[in-house]
N, CA, C and O atoms as a GROMACS GRO file, in nm:
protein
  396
    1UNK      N    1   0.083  -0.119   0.000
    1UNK     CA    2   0.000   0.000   0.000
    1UNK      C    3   0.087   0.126   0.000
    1UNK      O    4   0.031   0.222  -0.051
    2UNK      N    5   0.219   0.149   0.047
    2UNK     CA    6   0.289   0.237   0.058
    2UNK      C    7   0.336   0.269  -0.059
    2UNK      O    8   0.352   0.389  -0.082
    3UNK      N    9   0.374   0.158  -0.175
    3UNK     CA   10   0.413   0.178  -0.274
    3UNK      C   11   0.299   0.296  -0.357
    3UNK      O   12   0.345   0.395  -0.415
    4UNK      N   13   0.168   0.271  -0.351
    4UNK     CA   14   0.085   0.303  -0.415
    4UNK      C   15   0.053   0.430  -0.356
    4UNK      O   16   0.002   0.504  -0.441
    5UNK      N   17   0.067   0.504  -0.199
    5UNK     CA   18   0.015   0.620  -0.176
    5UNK      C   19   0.188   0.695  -0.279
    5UNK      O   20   0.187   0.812  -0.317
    6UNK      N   21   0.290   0.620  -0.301
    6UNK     CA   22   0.418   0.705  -0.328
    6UNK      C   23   0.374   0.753  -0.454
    6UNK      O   24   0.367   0.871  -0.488
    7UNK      N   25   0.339   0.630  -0.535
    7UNK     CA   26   0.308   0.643  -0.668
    7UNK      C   27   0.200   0.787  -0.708
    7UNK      O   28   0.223   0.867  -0.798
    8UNK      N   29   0.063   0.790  -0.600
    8UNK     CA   30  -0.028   0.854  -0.564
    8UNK      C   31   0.049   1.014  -0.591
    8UNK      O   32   0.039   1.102  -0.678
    9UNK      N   33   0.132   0.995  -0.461
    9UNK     CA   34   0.232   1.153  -0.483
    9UNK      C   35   0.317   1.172  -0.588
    9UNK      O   36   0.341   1.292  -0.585
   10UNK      N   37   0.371   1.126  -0.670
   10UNK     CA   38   0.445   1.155  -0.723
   10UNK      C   39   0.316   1.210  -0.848
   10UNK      O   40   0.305   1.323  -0.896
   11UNK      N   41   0.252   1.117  -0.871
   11UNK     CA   42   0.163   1.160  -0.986
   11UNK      C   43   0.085   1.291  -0.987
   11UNK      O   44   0.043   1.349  -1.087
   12UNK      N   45   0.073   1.327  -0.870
   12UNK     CA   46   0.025   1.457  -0.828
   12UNK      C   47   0.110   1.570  -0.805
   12UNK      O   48   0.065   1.682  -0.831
   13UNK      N   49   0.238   1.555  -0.756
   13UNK     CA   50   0.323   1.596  -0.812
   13UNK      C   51   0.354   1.647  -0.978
   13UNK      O   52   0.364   1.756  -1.035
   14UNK      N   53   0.360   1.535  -1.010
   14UNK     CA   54   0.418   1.560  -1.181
   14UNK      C   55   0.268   1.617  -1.256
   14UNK      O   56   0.278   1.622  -1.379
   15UNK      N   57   0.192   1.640  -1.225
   15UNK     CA   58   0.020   1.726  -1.278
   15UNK      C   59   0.101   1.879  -1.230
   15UNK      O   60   0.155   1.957  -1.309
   16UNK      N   61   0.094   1.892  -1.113
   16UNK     CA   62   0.098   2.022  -1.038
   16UNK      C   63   0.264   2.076  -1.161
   16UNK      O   64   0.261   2.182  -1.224
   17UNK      N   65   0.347   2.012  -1.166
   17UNK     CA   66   0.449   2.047  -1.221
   17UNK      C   67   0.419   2.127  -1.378
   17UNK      O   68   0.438   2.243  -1.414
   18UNK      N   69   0.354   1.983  -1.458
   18UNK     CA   70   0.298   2.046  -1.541
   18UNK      C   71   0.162   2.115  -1.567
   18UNK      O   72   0.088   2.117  -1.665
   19UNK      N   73   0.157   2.151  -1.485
   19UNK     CA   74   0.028   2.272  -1.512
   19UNK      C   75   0.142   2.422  -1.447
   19UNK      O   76   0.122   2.522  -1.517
   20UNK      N   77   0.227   2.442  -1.355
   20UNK     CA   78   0.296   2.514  -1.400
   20UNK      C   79   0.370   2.553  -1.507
   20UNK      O   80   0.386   2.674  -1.524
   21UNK      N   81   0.413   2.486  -1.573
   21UNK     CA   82   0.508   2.432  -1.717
   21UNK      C   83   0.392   2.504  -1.814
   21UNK      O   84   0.410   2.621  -1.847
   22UNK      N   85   0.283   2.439  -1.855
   22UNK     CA   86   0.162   2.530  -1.897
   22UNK      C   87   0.143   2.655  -1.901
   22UNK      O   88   0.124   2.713  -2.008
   23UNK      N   89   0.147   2.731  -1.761
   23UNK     CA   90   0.126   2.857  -1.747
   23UNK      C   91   0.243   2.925  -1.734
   23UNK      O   92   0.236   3.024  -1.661
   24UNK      N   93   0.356   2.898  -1.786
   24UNK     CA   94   0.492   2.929  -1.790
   24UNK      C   95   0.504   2.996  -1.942
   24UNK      O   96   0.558   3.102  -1.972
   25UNK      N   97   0.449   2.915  -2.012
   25UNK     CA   98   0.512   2.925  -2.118
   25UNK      C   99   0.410   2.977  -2.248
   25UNK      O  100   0.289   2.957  -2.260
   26UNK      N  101   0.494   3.042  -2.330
   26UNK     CA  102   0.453   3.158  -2.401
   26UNK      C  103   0.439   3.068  -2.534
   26UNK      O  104   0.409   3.151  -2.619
   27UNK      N  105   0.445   2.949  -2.594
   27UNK     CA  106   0.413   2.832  -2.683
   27UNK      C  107   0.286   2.804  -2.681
   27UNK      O  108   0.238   2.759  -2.577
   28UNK      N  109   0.218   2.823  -2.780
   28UNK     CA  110   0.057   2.751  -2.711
   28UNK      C  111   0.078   2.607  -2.736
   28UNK      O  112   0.045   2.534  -2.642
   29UNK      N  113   0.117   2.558  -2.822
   29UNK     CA  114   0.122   2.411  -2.879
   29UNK      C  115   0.240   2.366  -2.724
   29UNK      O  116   0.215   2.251  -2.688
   30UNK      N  117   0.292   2.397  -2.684
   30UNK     CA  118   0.366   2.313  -2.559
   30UNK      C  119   0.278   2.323  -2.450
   30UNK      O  120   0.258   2.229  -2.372
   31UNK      N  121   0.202   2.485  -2.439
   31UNK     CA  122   0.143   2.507  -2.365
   31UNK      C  123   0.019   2.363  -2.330
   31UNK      O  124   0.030   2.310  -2.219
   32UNK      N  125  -0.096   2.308  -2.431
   32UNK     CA  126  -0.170   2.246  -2.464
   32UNK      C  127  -0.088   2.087  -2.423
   32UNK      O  128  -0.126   2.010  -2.335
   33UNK      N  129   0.000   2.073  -2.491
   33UNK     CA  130   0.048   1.916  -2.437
   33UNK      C  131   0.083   1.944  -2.264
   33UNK      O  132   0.062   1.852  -2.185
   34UNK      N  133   0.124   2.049  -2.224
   34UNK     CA  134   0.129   2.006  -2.105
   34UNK      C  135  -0.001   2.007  -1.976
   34UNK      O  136  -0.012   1.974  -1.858
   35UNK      N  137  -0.066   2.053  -2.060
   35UNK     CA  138  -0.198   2.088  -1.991
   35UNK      C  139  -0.262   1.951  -2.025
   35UNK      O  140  -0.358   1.927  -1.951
   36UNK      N  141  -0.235   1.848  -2.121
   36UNK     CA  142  -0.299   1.745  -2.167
   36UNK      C  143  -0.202   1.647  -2.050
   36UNK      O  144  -0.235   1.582  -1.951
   37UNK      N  145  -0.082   1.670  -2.108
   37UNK     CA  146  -0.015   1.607  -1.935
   37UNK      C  147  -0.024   1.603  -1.828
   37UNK      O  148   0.006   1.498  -1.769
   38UNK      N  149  -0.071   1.723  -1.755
   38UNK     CA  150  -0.134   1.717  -1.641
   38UNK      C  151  -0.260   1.670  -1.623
   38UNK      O  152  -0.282   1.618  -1.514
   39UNK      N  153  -0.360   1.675  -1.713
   39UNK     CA  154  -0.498   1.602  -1.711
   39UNK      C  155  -0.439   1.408  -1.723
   39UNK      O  156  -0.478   1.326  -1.640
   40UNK      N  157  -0.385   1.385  -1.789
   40UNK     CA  158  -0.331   1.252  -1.795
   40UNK      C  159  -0.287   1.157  -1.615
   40UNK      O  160  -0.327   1.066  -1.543
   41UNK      N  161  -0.182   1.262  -1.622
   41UNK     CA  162  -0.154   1.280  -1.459
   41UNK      C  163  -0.267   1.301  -1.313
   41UNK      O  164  -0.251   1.245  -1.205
   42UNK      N  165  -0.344   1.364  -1.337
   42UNK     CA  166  -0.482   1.362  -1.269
   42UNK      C  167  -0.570   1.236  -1.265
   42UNK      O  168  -0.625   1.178  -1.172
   43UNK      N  169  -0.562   1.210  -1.429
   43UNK     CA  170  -0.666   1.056  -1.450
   43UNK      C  171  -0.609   0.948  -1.379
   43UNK      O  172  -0.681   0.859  -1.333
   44UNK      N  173  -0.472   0.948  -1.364
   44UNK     CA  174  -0.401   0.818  -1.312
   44UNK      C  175  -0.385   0.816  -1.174
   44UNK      O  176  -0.369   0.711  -1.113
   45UNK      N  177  -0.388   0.960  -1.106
   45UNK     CA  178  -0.418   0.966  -1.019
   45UNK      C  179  -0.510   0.896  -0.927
   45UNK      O  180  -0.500   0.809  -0.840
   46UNK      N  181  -0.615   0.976  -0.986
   46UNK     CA  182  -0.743   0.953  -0.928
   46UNK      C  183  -0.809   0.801  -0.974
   46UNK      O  184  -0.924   0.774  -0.940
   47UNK      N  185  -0.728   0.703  -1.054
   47UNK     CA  186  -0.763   0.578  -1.098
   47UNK      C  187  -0.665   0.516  -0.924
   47UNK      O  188  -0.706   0.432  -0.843
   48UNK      N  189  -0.570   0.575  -0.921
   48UNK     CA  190  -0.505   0.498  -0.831
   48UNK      C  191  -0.576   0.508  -0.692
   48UNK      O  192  -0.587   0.406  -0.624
   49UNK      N  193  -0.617   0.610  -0.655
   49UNK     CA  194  -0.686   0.644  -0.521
   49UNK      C  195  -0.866   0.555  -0.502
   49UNK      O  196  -0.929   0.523  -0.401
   50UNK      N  197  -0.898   0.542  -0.651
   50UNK     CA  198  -1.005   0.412  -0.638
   50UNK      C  199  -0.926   0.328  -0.593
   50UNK      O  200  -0.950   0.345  -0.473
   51UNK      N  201  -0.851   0.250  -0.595
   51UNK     CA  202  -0.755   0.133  -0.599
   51UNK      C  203  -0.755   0.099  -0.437
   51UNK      O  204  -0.819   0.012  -0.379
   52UNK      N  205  -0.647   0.216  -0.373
   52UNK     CA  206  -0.633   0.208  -0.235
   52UNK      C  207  -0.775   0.235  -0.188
   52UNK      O  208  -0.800   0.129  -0.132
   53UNK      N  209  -0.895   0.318  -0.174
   53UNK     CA  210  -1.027   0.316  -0.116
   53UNK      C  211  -1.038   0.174  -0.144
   53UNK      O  212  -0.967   0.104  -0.073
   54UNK      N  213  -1.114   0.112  -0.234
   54UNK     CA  214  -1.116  -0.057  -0.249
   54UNK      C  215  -1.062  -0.129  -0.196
   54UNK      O  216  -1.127  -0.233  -0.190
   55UNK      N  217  -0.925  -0.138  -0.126
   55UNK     CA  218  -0.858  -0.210  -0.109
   55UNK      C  219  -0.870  -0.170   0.066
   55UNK      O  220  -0.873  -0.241   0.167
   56UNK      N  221  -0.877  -0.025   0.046
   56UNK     CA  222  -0.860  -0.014   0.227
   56UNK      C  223  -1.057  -0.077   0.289
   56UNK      O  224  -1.074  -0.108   0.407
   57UNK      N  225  -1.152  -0.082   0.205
   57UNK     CA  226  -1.266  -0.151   0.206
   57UNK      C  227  -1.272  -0.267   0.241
   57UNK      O  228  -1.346  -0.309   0.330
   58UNK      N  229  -1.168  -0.355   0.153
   58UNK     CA  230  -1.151  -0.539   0.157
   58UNK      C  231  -1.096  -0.512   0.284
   58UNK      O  232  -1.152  -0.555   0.385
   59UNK      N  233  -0.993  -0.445   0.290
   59UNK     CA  234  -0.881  -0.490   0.455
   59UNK      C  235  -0.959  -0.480   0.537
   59UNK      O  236  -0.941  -0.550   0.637
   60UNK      N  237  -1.076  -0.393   0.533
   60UNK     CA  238  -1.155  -0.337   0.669
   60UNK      C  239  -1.277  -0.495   0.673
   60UNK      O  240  -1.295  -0.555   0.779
   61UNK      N  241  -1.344  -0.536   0.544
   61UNK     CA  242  -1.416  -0.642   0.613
   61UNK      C  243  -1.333  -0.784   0.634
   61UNK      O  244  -1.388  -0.874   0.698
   62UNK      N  245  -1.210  -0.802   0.584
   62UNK     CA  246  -1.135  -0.916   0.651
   62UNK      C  247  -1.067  -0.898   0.761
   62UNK      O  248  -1.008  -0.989   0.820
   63UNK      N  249  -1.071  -0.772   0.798
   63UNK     CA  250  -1.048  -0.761   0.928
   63UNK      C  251  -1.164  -0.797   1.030
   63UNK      O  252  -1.165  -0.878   1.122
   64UNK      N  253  -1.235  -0.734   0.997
   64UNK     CA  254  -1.390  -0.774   1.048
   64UNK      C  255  -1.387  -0.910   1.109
   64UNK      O  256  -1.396  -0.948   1.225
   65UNK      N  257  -1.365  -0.999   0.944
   65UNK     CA  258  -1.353  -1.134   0.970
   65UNK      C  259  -1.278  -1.215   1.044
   65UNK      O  260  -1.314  -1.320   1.096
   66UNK      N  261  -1.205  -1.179   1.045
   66UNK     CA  262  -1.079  -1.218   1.131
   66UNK      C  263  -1.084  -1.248   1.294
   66UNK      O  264  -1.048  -1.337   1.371
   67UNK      N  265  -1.158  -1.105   1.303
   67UNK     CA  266  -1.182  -1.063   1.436
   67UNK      C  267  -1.299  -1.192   1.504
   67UNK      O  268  -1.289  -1.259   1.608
   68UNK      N  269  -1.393  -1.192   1.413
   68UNK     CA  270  -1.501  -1.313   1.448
   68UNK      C  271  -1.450  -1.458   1.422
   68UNK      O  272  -1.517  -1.558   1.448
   69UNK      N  273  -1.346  -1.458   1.378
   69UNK     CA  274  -1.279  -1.639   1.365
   69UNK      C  275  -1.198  -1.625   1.515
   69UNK      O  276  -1.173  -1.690   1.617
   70UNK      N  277  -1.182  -1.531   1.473
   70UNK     CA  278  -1.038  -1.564   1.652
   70UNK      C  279  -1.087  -1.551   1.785
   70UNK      O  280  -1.041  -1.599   1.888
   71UNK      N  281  -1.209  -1.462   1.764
   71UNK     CA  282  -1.324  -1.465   1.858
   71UNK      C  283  -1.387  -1.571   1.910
   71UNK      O  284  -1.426  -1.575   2.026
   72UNK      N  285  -1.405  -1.702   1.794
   72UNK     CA  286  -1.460  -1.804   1.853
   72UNK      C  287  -1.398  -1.909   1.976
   72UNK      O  288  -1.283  -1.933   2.015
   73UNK      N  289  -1.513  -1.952   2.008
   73UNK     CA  290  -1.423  -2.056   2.147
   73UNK      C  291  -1.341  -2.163   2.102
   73UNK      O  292  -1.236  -2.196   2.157
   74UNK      N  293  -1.386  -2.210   2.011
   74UNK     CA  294  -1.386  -2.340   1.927
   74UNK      C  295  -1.267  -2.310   1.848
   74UNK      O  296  -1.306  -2.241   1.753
   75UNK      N  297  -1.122  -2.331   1.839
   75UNK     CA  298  -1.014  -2.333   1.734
   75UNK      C  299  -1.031  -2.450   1.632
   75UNK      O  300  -0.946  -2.538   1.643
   76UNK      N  301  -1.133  -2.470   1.528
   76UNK     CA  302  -1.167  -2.590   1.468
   76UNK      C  303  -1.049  -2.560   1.348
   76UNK      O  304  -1.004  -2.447   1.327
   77UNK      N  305  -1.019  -2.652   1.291
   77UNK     CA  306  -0.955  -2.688   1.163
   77UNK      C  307  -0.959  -2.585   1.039
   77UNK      O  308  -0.870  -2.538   0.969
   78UNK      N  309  -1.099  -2.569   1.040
   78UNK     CA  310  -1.198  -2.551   1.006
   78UNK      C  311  -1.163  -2.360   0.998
   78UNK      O  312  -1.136  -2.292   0.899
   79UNK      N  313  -1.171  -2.331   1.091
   79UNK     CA  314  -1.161  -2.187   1.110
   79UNK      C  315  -1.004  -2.142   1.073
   79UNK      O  316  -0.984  -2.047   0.998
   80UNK      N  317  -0.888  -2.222   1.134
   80UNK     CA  318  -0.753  -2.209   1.156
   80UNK      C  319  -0.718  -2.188   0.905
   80UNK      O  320  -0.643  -2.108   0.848
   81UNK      N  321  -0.820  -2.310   0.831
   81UNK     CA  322  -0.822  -2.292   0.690
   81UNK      C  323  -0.880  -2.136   0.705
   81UNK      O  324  -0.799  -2.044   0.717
   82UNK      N  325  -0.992  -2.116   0.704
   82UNK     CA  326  -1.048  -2.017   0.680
   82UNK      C  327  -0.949  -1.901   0.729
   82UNK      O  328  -0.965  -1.816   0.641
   83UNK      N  329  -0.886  -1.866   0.790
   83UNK     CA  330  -0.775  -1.727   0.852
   83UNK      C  331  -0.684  -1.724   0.784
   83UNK      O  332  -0.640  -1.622   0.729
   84UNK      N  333  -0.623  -1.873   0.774
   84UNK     CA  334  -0.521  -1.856   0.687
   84UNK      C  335  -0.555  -1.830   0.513
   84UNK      O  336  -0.460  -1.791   0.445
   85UNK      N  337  -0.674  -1.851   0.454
   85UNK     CA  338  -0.733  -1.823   0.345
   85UNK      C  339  -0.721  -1.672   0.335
   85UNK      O  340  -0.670  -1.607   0.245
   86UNK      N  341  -0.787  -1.626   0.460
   86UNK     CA  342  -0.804  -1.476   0.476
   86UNK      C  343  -0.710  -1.369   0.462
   86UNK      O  344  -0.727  -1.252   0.426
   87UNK      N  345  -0.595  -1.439   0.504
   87UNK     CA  346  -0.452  -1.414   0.519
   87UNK      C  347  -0.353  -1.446   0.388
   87UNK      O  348  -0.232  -1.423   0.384
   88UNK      N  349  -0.435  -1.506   0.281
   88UNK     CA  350  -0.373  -1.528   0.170
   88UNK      C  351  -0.277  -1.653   0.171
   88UNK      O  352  -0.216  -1.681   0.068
   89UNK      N  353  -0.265  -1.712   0.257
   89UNK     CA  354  -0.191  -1.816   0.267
   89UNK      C  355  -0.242  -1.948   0.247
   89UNK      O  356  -0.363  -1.971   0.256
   90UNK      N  357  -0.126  -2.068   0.210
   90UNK     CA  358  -0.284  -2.154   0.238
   90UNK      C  359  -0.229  -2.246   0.329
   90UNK      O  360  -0.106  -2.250   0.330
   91UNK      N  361  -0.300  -2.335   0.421
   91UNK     CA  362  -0.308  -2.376   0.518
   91UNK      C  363  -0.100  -2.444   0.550
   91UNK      O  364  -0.028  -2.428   0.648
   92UNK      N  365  -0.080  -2.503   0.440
   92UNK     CA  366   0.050  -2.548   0.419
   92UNK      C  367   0.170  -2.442   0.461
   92UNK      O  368   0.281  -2.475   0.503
   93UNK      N  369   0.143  -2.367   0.449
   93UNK     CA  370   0.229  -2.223   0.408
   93UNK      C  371   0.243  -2.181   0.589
   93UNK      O  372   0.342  -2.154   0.656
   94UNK      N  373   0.146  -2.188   0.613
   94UNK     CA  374   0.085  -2.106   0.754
   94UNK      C  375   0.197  -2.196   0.856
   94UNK      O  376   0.239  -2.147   0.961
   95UNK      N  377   0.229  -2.303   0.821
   95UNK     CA  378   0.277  -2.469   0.904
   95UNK      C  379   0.454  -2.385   0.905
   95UNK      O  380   0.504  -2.315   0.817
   96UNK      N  381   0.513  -2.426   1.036
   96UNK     CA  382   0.632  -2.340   1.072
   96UNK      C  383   0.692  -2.504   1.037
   96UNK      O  384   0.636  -2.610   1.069
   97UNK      N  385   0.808  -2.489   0.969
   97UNK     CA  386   0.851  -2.662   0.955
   97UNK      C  387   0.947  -2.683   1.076
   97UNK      O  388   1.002  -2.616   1.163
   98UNK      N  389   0.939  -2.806   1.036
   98UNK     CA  390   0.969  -2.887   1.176
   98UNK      C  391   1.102  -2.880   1.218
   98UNK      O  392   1.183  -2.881   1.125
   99UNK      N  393   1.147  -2.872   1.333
   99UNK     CA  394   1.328  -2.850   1.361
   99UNK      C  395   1.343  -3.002   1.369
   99UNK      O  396   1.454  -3.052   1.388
   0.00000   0.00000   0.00000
């Protein structure tokens, strides 16, 4: 996720850059590509910030979930698959090997 708020800034960054660059310059034809650059830069932006909302959505109801598996009294088999599913792992993976 960190990668993606960096990405987030930089892209907002490089808009803000060129929309100065835009109003800098006395070219209309450079003027126009960079103003098309910064709209470019905005779109990818704001494609990326759907991304993390969605994603900070999923984390929030497998957290949820999580919370109600580990909650239970019962450590069944059963539940221990299901967390580690939750967790992206699969049950094999989760297993610390043997000394």
């Amino acid at each position: 996720m960190k990668d993606l708020k960096l990405y987030l800034d930089k892209l907002h960054a490089n808009s803000e850059h060129c929309i100065t660059i835009s109003k800098s310059t006395l070219n209309n034809k450079k003027r126009e590509v960079f103003e098309v650059l910064a709209a470019t830069y905005r779109k990818l932006a704001s494609d990326i910030e759907a991304v993390i909302a969605t994603n900070a959505i999923l984390d929030e109801e497998r957290d949820k979930r999580l919370i109600g598996l580990l909650g239970k009294d019962d450590n069944s088999a059963d539940s221990v698959t299901e967390i580690t599913r939750l967790l992206g792992q699969s049950p094999e993976q989760s297993k610390s090997p043997a000394s």
